[in-house]
C-alpha angles and dihedrals in degrees: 000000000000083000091062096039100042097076087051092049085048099061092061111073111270096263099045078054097047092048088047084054094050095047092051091049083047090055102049088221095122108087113251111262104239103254127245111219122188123175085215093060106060115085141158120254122176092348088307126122121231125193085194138001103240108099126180109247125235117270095054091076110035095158106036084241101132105025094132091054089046084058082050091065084063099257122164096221135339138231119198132177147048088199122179123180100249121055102246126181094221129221118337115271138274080073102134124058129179131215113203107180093051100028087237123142128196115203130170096167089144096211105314099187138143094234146251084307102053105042091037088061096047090043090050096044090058084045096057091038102058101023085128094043124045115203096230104281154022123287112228117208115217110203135182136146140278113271089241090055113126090188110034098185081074096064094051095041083055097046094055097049090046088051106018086111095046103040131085090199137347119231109211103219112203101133100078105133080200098069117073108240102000100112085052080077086067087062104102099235087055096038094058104062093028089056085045085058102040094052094037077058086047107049087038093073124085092241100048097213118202111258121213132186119225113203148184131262096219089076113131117223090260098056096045088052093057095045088054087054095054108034075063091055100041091051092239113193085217156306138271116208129216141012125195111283134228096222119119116222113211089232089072126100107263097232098045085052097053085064101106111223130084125310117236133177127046095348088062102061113070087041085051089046097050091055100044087053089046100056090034082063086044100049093033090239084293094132125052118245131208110207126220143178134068105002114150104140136039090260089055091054093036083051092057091045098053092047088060103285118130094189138024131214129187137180102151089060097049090052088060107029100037137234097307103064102092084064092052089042098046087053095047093058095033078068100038094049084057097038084056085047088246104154090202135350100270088061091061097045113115088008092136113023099128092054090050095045084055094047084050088046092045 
């Protein structure tokens, strides 16, 4: 069906289809995709149980309006947000741009949201209204700060205690290439003290939420050698890795690369697997990490896993491939888990680091 209805959606601008999407996943109209269940494919991660690895990444869901339809595509969790305190509009449009031929996609949005208000309402709302029944996994709250914010510790303390009670996980944004100065957090010197705030808030709240850092592929080695140090240090609950890039593959159009802004979708992905490998040797494996770019098969997923991810999430390839892609996603690596002898997810996890460690060295 997604076939027959893709060319129509395509020829709306990427964000009039996208607010189409999310309307439709709001109404429940759209019939439940029938559900793939693998006992190899549930795992724990940070305390939280997962009936499948695939997760829907942050920036599909700004707002936390359409979280139970999102369940309905098959995911094994979902992560919406990014939420900041105050409502902004974003950058001005055109801000998302869409490469067919090669599934890439260029955004620079810088954190349009209606604010803590608004998303703690609707977040609230799905919590009250399946409190009984759980739609099959945890909701994970991205957070980050108004564009205009001189201290930005000050926007995420006030976001967890705001949603300490709401949220499965936080996810702690400061890789956005679309927000001046946001990515300087991921400096050492900066990460350190920032990291020291963020978990004092956190432990300071009655439900004491796992906290996860989402961060950039354009990392060099020694960076990522220094953040490991200090995510350690820090007692991160895990990682989230990684962000869009602001790297420029030769394979892309020329025009659609000159759009400034961050590159989703295939080009992503080695750049993502190298890094999660990277700071999987760093940390020992010792912190959890959730996988992201340019996963849009089960080989994909399978790829980031082995590399040192437990659990995967993906947004550029939905948009492309259609709804029913986490079920596709979730049987393809259900067979190759078993193809690789693996008896469930956790034991792959870290398999092949050392392959992938040479392909990022190489």
């Amino acid at each position: 069906m997604y076939k027959l209805i893709r060319p129509f959606l395509f020829t709306l601008s990427p964000e009039a289809a996208h607010k189409k999407t999310l309307k439709l996943l709001r109404s429940g109209l759209l019939p439940n995709a029938p559900r793939f269940f693998d006992e190899c494919l549930q795992s724990k991660v940070a305390g939280l149980a997962f009936e499948n690895p695939v997760g829907l990444a942050a920036g599909f869901d700004k707002d936390a309006e359409a979280i139970l339809g999102e369940f309905h595509l098959g995911f094994g969790f979902v992560e919406v947000g990014t939420v900041t305190p105050q409502p902004q509009q974003g950058n001005p449009a055109p801000r998302v741009f869409r490469d067919t031929k090669t599934s890439s996609i260029i955004n620079r949005m810088g954190f349009p949201n209606g604010g803590l208000h608004v998303f703690k309402t609707n977040l609230a709302r799905f919590r009250k209204n399946h409190k009984k029944d759980h739609p099959h996994g945890p909701v994970g709250v991205n957070i980050g700060m108004n564009k205009d914010q001189k201290n930005p510790e000050k926007d995420y303390v006030a976001l967890i205690s705001e949603l300490s009670g709401l949220a499965s996980y936080f996810t702690i944004n400061i890789s956005s290439p679309n927000t001046p100065g946001l990515r300087d957090l991921q400096s050492k010197e900066n990460l350190a003290p920032f990291l020291k705030t963020i978990m004092a808030a956190r432990d300071a709240q009655e439900r004491k939420v796992p906290v996860f850092l989402k961060l950039s592929p354009d990392l060099e080695v020694a960076q990522i050698k220094d953040i490991a140090e200090v995510v350690l240090a820090a007692k991160i609950d895990g990682l989230i890795l990684t962000n869009t890039t602001l790297a420029r593959p030769e394979e892309l159009p020329r025009r659609f690369a000159e759009e400034k802004g961050g590159l989703s979708g295939p080009f992503v992905k080695d750049k993502s697997n190298a890094v999660i490998a990277q700071f999987y040797s760093y940390t020992d494996g010792r912190i959890p990490i959730i996988g992201v770019g340019g996963v849009s098969s089960g080989q994909d997923a399978l790829e980031k896993i082995l590399a040192g991810a437990s659990l995967v999430q993906l947004y550029t390839g939905l948009v492309f491939e259609g709804p029913g892609l986490p079920k596709r996603i979730c049987e393809d690596l259900a067979t190759r888990l078993k193809t690789y002898g693996f008896a469930n997810v956790a034991d792959a996890v870290g398999a092949e680091v050392d392959e992938a460690l040479a392909r990022a060295a190489a």
